[in-house]
N, C-alpha and C positions, 0 to 999 in steps of 0.2 A: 546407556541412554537414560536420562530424568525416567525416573517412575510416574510421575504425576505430568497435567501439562499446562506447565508456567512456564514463564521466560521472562528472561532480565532483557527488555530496550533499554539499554543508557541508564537505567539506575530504574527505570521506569518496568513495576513488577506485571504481568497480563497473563491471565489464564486462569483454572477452573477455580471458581469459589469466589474469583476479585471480580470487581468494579468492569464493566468494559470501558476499555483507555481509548479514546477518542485523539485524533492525529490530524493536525490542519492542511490542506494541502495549497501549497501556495509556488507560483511556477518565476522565472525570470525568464520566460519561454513565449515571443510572443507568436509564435506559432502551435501554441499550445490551443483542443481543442475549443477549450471553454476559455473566453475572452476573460469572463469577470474574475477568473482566476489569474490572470498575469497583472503584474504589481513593475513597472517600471522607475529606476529610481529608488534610493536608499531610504529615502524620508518615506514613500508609499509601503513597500514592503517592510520597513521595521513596523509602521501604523496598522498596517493589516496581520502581522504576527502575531504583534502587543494583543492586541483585540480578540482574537484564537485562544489566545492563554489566557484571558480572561473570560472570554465563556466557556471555558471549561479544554481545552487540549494542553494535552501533557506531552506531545511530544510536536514538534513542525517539520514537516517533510516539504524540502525545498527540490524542483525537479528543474533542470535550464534546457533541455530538449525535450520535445512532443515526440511519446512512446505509442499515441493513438494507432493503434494498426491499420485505420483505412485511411492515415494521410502523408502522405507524401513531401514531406515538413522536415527531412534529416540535414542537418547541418553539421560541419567538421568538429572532431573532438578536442582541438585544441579553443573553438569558440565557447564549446559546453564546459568546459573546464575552467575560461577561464568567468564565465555567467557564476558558475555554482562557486568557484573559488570567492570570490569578491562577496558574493549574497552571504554563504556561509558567514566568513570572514566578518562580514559588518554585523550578525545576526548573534552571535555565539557570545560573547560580552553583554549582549544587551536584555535578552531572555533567561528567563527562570527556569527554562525547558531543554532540553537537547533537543538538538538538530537530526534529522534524517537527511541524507542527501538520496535524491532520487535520479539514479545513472547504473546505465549496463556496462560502461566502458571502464577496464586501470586508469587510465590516466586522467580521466575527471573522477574518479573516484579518489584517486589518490591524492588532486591537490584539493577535495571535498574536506577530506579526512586531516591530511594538512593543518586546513584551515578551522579544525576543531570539529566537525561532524563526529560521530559519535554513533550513527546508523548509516550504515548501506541498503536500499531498497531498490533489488533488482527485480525488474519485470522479465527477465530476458531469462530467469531460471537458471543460472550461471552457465550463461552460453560460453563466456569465459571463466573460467575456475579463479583467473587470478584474482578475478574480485571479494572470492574469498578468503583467498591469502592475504589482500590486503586488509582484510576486515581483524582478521587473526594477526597478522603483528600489529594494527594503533586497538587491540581490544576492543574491539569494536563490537556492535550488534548486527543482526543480520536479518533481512528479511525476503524470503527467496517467493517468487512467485512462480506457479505454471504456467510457462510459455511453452506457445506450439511447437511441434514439429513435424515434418513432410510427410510420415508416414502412420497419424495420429489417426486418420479419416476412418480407418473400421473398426476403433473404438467407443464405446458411449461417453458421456460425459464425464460421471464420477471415476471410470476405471480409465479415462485419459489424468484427468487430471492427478486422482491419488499416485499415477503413472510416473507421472512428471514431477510430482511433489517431491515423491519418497528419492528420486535420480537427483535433485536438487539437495535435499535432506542430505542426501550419502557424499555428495560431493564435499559439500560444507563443512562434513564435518573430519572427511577426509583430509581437509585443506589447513585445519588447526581450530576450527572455528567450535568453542564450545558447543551443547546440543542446549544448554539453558541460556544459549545467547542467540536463537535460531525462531525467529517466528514462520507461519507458509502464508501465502495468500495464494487462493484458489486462480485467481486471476480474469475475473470476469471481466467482461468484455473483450476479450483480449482473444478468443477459438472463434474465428468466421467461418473453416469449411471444418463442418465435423458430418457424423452420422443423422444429426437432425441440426436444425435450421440456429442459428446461431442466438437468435431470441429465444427458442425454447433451450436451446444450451446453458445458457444461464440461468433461466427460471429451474433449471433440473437439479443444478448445482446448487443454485440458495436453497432450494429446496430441503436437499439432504445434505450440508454442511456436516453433520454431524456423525455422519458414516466417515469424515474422514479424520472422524476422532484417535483412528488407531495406528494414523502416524505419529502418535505421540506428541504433537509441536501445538502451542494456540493456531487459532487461524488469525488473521487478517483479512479484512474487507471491505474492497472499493464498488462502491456504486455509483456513487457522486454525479451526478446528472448527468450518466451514460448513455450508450446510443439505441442500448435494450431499450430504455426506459422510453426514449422519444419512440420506438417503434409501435411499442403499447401503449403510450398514450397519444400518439401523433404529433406531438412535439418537436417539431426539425431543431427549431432552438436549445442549445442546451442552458440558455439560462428563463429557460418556461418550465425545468423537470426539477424545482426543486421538492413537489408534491411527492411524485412520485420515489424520488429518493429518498426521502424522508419512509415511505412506506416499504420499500425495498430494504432499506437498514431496518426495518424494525423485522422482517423478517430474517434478515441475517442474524442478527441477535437472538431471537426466536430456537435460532436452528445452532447457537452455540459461538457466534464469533467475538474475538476476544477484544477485536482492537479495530475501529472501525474508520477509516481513512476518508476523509470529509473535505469540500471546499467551505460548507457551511457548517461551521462549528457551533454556536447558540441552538439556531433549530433541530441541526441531530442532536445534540446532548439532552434535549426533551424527550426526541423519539427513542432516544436509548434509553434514558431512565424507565421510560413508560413500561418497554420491553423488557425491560431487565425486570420489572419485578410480576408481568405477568407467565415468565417463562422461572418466576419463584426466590429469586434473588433477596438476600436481606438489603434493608434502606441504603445506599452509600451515604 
């Protein structure tokens, strides 16, 4: 395993010492939780891409199913397959960035990948392993997050998640997947029944991000106008939370994260600058 912890996304370098790499999140999901994030139509998503990589994302994470855990939005893998194929597809010629595609399933990963993706972001913790097999024959990148499982509940936060990280970690790389092609995301929002309330689950985890320095891998982190967020600030809307997101990344940042996963790309890359250089960072 890397002695240090960097990682190569798609040519795109994150981890201790660099810049934190900002990643736009943009969906072809209109069952996706936050409306202002789905983009219907090739001319709308290349214009909201374009604009991502101009304020500052280096990489686009394109997601065609809603992985929100409290809704009821699953549709068939050969529709998700072929949303991300065609998005990919029209995206990948046209950007100065590599693509992430955002899917738990082979078979939209694979015509993701296909179609020039160049990252896998599973949320699903490689509920299936093959998606790291497929990430390991097109060389791909990988980004594994902590997803639950059944018997998580008499766990605390960090020791679920570092839990779940390190079983993802060991699969991935079990599966041919380099370990400097491997970033983790903690997965927040994503633990509704744990040992404490699922608001405070999350605040416990940005918290101490940085206790889970010793799985070796960057982190990744999504806050992006989550459900935590409307709970603490009241916000049923999630396009009323982008305050608080914005303050939510600066603490992730704060607490070490490497790569920070955004619908709003201009306004995070401020709150990240900001953070970056009061947690000591030289100027980027």
């Amino acid at each position: 395993m890397s002695s240090d912890r960097r990682a190569t996304l798609a040519g795109v370098s994150v981890g201790d010492g660099l810049p934190v790499v900002l990643m736009g999140a943009l969906n072809v999901s209109p069952e996706s939780f936050y409306p202002g994030s789905v983009h219907r139509g090739a001319d709308s998503l290349l214009r909201a891409a374009l604009a991502m990589v101009e304020a500052g994302a280096a990489v686009i994470d394109v997601g065609a199913r809603s992985t929100a855990p409290y809704l009821a939005t699953d549709i068939r893998e050969e529709e998700e397959g072929r949303r991300l194929g065609e998005a990919v597809q029209m995206l990948v010629p046209k950007l100065p960035v590599p693509i992430s595609a955002d899917t738990t399933r082979p078979a939209a990963a694979r015509v993701a990948l296909e179609a020039g993706a160049r990252i896998i972001n599973d949320v699903s913790g490689l509920a299936d392993v093959a998606i790291a097999r497929l990430a390991a024959r097109h060389d791909a990148s990988l980004i594994v997050m902590a997803s639950p499982r059944r018997h998580d509940g008499a766990w605390g936060p960090l020791d679920t998640v570092r839990t779940r990280l390190g079983e993802g970690l060991e699969q991935a790389i079990g599966a041919g997947v380099p370990d400097d092609r491997i970033v983790l995301d903690p997965g927040i929002g994503f633990f509704r029944r744990g040992v404490v309330d699922w608001v405070s689950w999350d605040i416990q985890v940005l918290a101490r991000l940085e206790d889970l320095g010793d799985l070796g891998r960057p982190l990744c982190v999504g806050v992006s106008r989550k459900s935590f967020l409307g709970a603490l600030t009241g916000h049923e809307s999630p396009s009323d939370r982008l305050s608080a997101s914005l303050a939510a990344t600066t603490v992730a940042v704060l607490h070490g994260a490497a790569v920070i996963r955004t619908h709003d790309v201009a306004a995070t890359r401020d709150a990240v600058r900001v953070a970056e250089r009061f947690r000591g960072d030289s100027p980027s």
